[in-house]
C-alpha positions as CSV (number, residue, x, y, z in Angstrom):
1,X,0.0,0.0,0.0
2,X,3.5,1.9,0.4
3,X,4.5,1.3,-2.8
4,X,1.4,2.6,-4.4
5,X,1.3,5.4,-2.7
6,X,-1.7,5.0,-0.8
7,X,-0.9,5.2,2.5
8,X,2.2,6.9,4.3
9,X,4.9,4.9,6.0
10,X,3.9,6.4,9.5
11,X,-0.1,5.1,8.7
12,X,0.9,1.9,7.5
13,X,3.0,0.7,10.3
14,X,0.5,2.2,12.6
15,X,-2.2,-0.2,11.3
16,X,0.1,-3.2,11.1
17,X,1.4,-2.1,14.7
18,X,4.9,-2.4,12.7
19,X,7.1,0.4,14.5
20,X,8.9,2.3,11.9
21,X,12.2,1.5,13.4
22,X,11.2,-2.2,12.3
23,X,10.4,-0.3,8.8
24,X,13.9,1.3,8.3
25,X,15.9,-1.5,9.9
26,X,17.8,-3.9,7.5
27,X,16.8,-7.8,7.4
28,X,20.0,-9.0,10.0
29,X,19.9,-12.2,8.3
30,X,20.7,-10.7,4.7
31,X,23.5,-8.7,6.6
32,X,25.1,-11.7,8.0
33,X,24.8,-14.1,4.5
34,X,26.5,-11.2,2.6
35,X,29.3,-11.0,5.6
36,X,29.5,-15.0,5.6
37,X,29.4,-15.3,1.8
38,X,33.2,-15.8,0.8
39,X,33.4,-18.5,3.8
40,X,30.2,-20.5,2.2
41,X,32.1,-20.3,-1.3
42,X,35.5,-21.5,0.1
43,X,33.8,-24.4,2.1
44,X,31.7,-25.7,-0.5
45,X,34.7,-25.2,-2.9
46,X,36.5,-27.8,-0.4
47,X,34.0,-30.4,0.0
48,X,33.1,-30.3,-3.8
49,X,36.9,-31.3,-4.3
50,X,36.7,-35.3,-4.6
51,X,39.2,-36.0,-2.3
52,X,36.9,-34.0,0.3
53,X,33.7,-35.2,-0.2
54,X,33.1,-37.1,3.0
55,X,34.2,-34.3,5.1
56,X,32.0,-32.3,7.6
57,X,31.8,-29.1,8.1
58,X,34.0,-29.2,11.2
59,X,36.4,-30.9,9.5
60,X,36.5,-28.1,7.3
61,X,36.4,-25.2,9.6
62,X,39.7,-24.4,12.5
63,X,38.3,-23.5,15.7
């Protein structure tokens, strides 16, 4: 209703009881898979490898 224009932000969170923080706020999940993506790339590159393909991810990853 945003998008078309029919409401304001302020209205429309106040009738989905949405605070407009929540609004304005980035998704933290898409944060952290664009932070985590070059380690998901270099794992999978590993276990892909056919010498690899038994191992676990804690195998994979140095604590």
């Amino acid at each position: 209703m945003v998008e078309q224009g029919l409401l304001s932000i302020s209205k429309a969170c106040r009738l989905t009881r949405l605070s407009r923080r929540s609004w304005y706020r980035p998704d933290p999940s898409l944060l952290r898979l664009e932070r985590d993506q070059p380690i998901i790339d270099a794992l999978n590159a590993i276990i892909q490898e056919p010498t690899h393909t038994r191992w676990g991810f804690w195998k994979c990853f140095y604590r």
